[in-house]
C-alpha positions, 0 to 999 in steps of 0.5 A: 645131344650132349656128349655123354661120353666124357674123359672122365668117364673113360675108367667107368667105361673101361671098367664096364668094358671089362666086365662085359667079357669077364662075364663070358667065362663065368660057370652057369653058377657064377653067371646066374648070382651075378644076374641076380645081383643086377636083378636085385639091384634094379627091383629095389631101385624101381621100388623106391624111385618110381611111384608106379612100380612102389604101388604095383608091388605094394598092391601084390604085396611084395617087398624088394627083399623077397627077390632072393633067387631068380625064380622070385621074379615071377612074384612081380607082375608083368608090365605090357605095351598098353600099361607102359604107354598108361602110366608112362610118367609113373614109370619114369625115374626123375631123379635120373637125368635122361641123356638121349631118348627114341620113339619105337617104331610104332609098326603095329602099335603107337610109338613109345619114347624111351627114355635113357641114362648114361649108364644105359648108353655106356652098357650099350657100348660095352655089349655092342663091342662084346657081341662084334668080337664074339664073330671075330672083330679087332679094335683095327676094325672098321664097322657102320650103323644107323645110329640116332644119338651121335658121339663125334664131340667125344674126345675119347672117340677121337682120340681112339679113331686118330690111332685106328682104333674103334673106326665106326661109320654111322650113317644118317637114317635119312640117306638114300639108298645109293649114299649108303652104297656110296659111304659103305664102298668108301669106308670098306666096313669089316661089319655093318649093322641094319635090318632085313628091310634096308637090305632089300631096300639096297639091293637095286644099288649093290652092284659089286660084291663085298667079300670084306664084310659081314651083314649083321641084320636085326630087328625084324624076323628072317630066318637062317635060309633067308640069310644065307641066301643074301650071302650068296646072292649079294657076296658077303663074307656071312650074315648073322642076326642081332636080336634087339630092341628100342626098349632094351637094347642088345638082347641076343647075338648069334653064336656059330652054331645059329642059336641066340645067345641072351645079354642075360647079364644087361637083360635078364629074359624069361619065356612064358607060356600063355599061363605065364609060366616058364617053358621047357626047352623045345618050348616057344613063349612070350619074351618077358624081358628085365632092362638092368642097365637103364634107371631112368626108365626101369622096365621091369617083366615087360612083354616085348610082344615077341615069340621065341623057342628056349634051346638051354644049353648050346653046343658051342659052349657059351654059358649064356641061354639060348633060344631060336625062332624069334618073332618080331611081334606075335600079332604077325602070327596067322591064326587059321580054323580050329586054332592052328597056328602058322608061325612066320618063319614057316611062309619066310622060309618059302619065301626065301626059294624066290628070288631075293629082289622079290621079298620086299615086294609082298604082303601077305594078309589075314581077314579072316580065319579061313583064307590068307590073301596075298598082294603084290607089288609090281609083281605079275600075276604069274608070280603071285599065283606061282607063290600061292601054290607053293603055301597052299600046298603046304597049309592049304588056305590061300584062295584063288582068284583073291590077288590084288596088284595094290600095295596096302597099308601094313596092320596087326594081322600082316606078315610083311616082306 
C-alpha cells in the first residue's frame, strides 16, 4: 500500500495530534459541543456525498440541519450489519479516494470490506497514541502490534525511529507463535497490543516472565478477573482492554479505575435499549456507533452488534463516558427458558478460577433453550465434568452425560474460549 504518511502532511498530523489531547481537558460542556461539531459535519457530508444516506434521510423526512443538539441523532435511522452489506456501494464515498481497506473478521457473520481514507488513518494514529500515553507511555517507548497496513516507507517514521523516538514492532499476522515470542523478547516492547485468543495461543512459548511490559488485549470479551490472572500467571507488568473494531477503529480504553472510556471525540456511541431508546446509567444496550473520522465510508448509528452497560460519570475524573461489561457480538449471549439471559462475562468469570492453559481449549454451546452443552478439546472428562458442575451450580442448565471430546466448528449461539 502506498505510504499515506507523507512529509507534507507532518503539520496536519501534528495539529491532529494536538487536538486529540486538548480534547481531555475539555468540561463535559465543551466536549459535548465539539462532539457535535463532528457529528454535524459527518451527517451532512453523507447527505450530500452518498446516494444511500440522501435517500434514507429524505424518506424520514430529515435535513442535515435539523441535526442541532446530540440527542437529534436518533431522528436518523439505525444502519445494521445486513443493511451495510445490501447497500454497500450506495454507502461508499466516490469522490473519497480510499487508501487501504480490511475485511472484518466474519466470526459469526460474512465478512465486510471496510474501506478507508487518509483522514481516517491519520485520526487512527492520533487516538492510539492519546490512548498508550493515558497508562503511561513516553515517545522513548517502545510497543508492538499486528498491523495490517504497513508505513515503513514513511519518512516522518524513519526519521523519528532514527532519534528514538515512536519505536513500534509490528508483526506480521501470519507469524507463528514462537517468531512472536521471539521478536517480542528481541525488541523488549514497553506495550503490546493483541487479543485474548493470541495470548492463549502464546502461552505454550512464554517461558520467561516480562516484568517490562504491559498486555493491551481487545477485540473479544474477557473480564477484569481473566486479566488479572494473565498477570500474575504469565508476569506482565498489567493487562488492560482496548475496545476496538474494523469498522470504526479505537473506541474505548480502560481508565485506572477498570471502566471504558469512550473515543466520543473520533467515535460518537450511544447505548440502546430494545426500543432503541437511550439508557439510564446501570443500563446494558446495543452499541449504536457514529465514525467521525472516516469519509470515504461514512457509517452513521451503526449497530456493531455489541452489548454494553453506560457507567456516566467516572470516578478518576476523565470527562470522556464510560461503560463496563462489553460484549463482543450479543449473538453470544445464552438464551435459557422463560427469557432468562446468561451473559458471557457470568461463564468468563468461572472460567477465569481454571487454569489459564485451559480456556482456549472449550466450547460451550446452546442447541436449545433448556440445556448448555460443553465440549472439550484434549481435555479429560474429569476436567469438563468438574467445570459442568461449577456452572450447573450457578444457572443450573448443563446436562450430564452431553460431553464430547470433538472440537466443532464455532456458530452464532457459541461462547468460545
Amino acid at each position: 500500500m502506498e505510504s499515506y504518511l507523507k512529509i507534507t502532511q507532518a503539520p496536519y498530523l501534528l495539529f491532529h495530534l494536538a487536538e486529540a489531547f486538548r480534547n481531555l481537558k475539555l468540561t463535559k460542556k465543551e466536549l459535548e459541543k465539539a462532539i457535535l461539531k463532528k457529528v454535524k459535519r459527518t451527517v451532512n457530508f453523507a447527505y450530500h456525498n452518498t446516494s444511500y444516506y440522501h435517500n434514507i434521510m429524505k424518506k424520514s423526512r430529515i435535513r442535515p440541519s435539523e441535526i442541532r443538539c446530540l440527542n437529534d441523532m436518533k431522528k436518523i435511522p439505525t444502519l445494521s450489519r445486513d443493511e451495510l452489506q445490501k447497500n454497500y456501494e450506495n454507502i461508499i464515498a466516490k469522490n473519497i479516494k480510499c487508501v487501504y481497506s480490511h475485511k472484518t473478521s466474519g466470526t459469526l457473520n460474512p465478512p465486510i470490506k471496510i474501506q478507508y481514507d487518509k483522514n481516517y488513518l491519520i485520526h487512527d494514529t492520533c487516538l492510539l497514541l492519546r490512548q498508550l500515553t493515558i497508562i503511561g507511555y513516553t515517545p522513548r517507548m517502545k510497543f508492538a502490534e499486528f498491523k495490517e497496513y504497513q508505513l515503513e516507507n514513511s519518512i516522518i517514521r524513519r526519521l523519528l525511529n532514527y532519534f528514538g523516538f515512536f519505536r513500534k514492532l509490528e508483526l506480521p499476522a501470519n507469524s507463528t507463535p514462537k517468531e512472536i515470542i521471539q521478536k517480542l523478547k528481541e525488541f523488549r516492547p514497553h506495550f503490546f497490543i493483541t487479543s485474548l485468543s493470541m495470548i492463549l495461543t502464546l502461552l505454550g512459548e512464554i517461558d520467561e516472565s516480562m516484568p517490562y511490559l504491559t498486555l493491551i488485549i481487545g477485540g473479544e470479551t474477557s473480564t477484569r478477573k481473566m486479566r488479572e490472572k494473565i498477570r500474575d500467571v504469565v508476569g506482565f507488568k498489567n493487562v488492560l482492554e482496548w475496545y476496538n473494531c474494523w469498522e470504526c477503529g479505537h473506541i474505548a480504553y480502560e481508565c485506572e479505575c477498570g471502566n471504558l472510556h469512550l473515543n466520543s471525540d473520533y467515535n460518537f456511541v450511544e447505548l440502546l435499549d430494545k426500543n432503541g431508546e437511550p439508557l439510564s446509567e446501570g443500563e446494558r444496550g446495543e452499541v449504536v456507533i457514529t465514525c467521525l473520522s472516516n469519509f470515504r465510508m461514512p457509517l452513521i448509528r451503526y449497530k456493531l452488534g455489541d452489548l454494553a452497560i453506560y457507567e456516566g460519570k467516572c470516578e478518576c475524573g476523565s470527562n470522556l463516558p464510560s461503560i463496563r461489561d462489553v460484549i463482543i457480538r450479543k449473538n453470544n449471549v445464552l438464551k435459557l427458558n422463560k427469557k432468562r439471559l446468561i451473559f458471557p462475562e457470568k461463564i468468563l468469570e468461572l472460567i477465569a478460577d481454571l487454569p489459564v492453559k485451559e480456556w482456549n481449549k472449550l466450547q460451550i454451546i446452546q442447541e436449545r433453550d433448556s440445556s448448555i452443552k460443553i465440549f472439550g478439546k484434549d481435555i479429560d472428562e474429569t476436567f469438563l465434568l468438574k467445570l459442568s458442575n461449577i456452572i450447573n451450580s450457578q444457572f443450573k442448565v448443563v446436562k450430564k452425560n452431553k460431553f464430547k471430546k470433538k472440537w466443532i466448528p464455532v456458530s452464532s449461539r457459541m461462547v468460545s474460549f
